[in-house]
C-alpha positions as CSV (number, residue, x, y, z in Angstrom):
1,X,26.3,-5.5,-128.8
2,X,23.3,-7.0,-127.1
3,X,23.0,-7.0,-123.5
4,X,22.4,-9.8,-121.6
5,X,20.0,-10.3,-118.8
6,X,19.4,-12.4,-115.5
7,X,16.3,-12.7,-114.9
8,X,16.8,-14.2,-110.8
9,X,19.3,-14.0,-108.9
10,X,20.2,-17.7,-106.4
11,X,21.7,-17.5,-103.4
12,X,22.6,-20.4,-101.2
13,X,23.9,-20.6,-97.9
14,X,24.3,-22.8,-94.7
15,X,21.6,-22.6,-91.9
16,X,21.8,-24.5,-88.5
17,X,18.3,-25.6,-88.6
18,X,16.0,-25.8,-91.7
19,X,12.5,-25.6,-89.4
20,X,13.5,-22.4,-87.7
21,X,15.1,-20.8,-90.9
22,X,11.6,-21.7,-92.9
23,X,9.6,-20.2,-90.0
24,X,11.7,-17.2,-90.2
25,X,12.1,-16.7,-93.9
26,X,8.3,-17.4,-94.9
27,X,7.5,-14.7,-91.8
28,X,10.2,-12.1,-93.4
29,X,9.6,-13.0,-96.9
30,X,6.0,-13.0,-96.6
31,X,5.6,-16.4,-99.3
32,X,5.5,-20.0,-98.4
33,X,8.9,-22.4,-99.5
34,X,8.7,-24.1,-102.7
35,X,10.3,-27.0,-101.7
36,X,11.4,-28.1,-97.9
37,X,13.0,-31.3,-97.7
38,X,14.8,-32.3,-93.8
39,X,18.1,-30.5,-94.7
40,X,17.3,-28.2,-97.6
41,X,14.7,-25.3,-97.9
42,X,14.3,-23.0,-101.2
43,X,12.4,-20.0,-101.6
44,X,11.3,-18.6,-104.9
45,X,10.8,-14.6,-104.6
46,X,9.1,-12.2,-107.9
47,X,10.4,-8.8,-105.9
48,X,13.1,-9.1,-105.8
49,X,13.5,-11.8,-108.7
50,X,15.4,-14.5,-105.9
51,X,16.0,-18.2,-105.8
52,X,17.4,-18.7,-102.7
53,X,18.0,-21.8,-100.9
54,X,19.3,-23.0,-97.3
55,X,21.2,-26.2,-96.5
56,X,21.5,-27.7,-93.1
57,X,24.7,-27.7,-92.1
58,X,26.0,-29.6,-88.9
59,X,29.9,-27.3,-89.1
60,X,29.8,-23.9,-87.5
61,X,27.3,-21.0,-89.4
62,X,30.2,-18.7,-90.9
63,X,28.5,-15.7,-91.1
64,X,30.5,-12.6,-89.9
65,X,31.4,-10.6,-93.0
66,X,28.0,-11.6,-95.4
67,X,25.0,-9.5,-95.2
68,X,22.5,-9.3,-97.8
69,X,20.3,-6.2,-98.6
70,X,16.8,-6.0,-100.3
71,X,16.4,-1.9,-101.5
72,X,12.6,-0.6,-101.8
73,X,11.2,2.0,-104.1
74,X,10.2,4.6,-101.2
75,X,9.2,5.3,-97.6
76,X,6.1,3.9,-97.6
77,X,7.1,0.5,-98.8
78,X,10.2,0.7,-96.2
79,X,7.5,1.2,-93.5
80,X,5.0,-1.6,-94.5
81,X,8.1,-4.2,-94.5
82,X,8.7,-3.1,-91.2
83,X,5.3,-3.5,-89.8
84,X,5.3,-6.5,-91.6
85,X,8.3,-8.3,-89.6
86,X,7.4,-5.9,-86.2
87,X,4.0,-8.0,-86.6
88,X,6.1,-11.5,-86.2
89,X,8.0,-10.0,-83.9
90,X,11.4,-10.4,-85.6
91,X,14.4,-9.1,-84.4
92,X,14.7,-5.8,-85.6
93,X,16.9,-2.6,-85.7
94,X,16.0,0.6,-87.3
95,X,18.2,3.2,-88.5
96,X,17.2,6.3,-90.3
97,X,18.8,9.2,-92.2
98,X,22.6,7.0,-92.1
99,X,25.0,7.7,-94.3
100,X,26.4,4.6,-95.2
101,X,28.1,3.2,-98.5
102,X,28.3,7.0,-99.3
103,X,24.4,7.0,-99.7
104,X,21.9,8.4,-97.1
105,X,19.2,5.7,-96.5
106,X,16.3,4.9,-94.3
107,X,16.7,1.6,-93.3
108,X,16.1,-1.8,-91.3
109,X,17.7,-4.6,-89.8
110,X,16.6,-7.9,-89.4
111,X,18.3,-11.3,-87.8
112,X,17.8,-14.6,-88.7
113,X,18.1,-17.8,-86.4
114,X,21.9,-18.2,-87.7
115,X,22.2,-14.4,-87.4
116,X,22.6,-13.6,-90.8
117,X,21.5,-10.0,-91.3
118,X,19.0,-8.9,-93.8
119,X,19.3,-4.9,-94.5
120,X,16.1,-3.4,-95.9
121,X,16.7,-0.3,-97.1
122,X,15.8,3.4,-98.8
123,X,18.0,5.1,-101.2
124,X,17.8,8.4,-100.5
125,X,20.7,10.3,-102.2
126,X,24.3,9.8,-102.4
127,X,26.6,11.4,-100.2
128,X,30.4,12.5,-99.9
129,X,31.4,10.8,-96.5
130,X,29.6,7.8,-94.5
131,X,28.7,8.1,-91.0
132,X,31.6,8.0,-88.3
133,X,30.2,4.2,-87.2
134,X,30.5,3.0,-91.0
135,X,33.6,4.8,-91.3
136,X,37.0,2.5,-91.8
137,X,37.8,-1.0,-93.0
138,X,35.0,-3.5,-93.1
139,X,32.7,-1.0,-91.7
140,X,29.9,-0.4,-94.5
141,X,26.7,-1.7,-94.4
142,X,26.5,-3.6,-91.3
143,X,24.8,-3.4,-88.0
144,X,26.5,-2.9,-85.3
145,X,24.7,-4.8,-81.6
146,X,26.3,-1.2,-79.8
147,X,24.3,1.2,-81.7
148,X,20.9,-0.3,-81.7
149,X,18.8,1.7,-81.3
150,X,15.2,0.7,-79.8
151,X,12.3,2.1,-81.4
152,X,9.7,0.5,-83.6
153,X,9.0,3.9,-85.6
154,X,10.6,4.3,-88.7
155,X,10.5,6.8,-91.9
């Protein structure tokens, strides 16, 4: 049986505001859009292999279960994406050595203008129980505004 492949992945979601989301995404992202029309932006990314694309939307941004994640190879790549959006000054929250989704990672946090949450993250190795703040329902994998930690040093 042969195995099929995807070569990209799309994603597509709402944004409030297409010029803020495009300032944002081309500064975290590090590539220019592809196309930006007045209520529609898209993205074309090679690492990851991602077609993503924002719509303006004038209803309320639902956004509080959805993350979205973007793993790295090692530390030092984890450390020069997060110079990369300390240097744009982008919100940012930095966790290292969690145990979360039964893995321990170095990771990232970032925020966009609608306050989706981007995770950046190290795999380190897996791990029998999560941390007690990922622990429970609905817990894994996101960022919580009480245990932020401020610091701009990382891995």
């Amino acid at each position: 049986m042969k195995t099929q492949t995807f070569p990209r992945i799309h994603v597509s979601y709402h944004v409030s505001n297409i010029s803020s989301t495009v300032d944002f995404y081309t500064k975290f992202f590090g590539v220019e859009p592809i196309k930006v029309k007045k209520d529609y932006a898209k993205f074309l990314l090679s690492e990851p292999s991602l077609n993503i694309s924002f719509i303006k939307s004038d209803e309320p941004i639902q956004k509080e279960t959805l993350h979205f994640g973007i793993e790295v190879d090692n530390p030092d790549h984890l450390k020069q994406k997060l110079g990369s959006a300390m240097s744009y000054n982008l919100p940012i929250d930095v966790e290292k050595e969690v145990k979360c989704c039964y893995a321990k990672q170095d990771k990232f946090w970032v925020t966009d203008p609608d306050g989706y949450k981007w995770e950046v993250f190290q795999f380190m190795e897996d791990v029998a129980v999560n941390d007690a703040k990922y622990s429970g329902e609905g817990a894994c994998c996101t960022s919580s505004a009480t245990d932020k930690e401020e610091t701009t040093d990382c891995c």
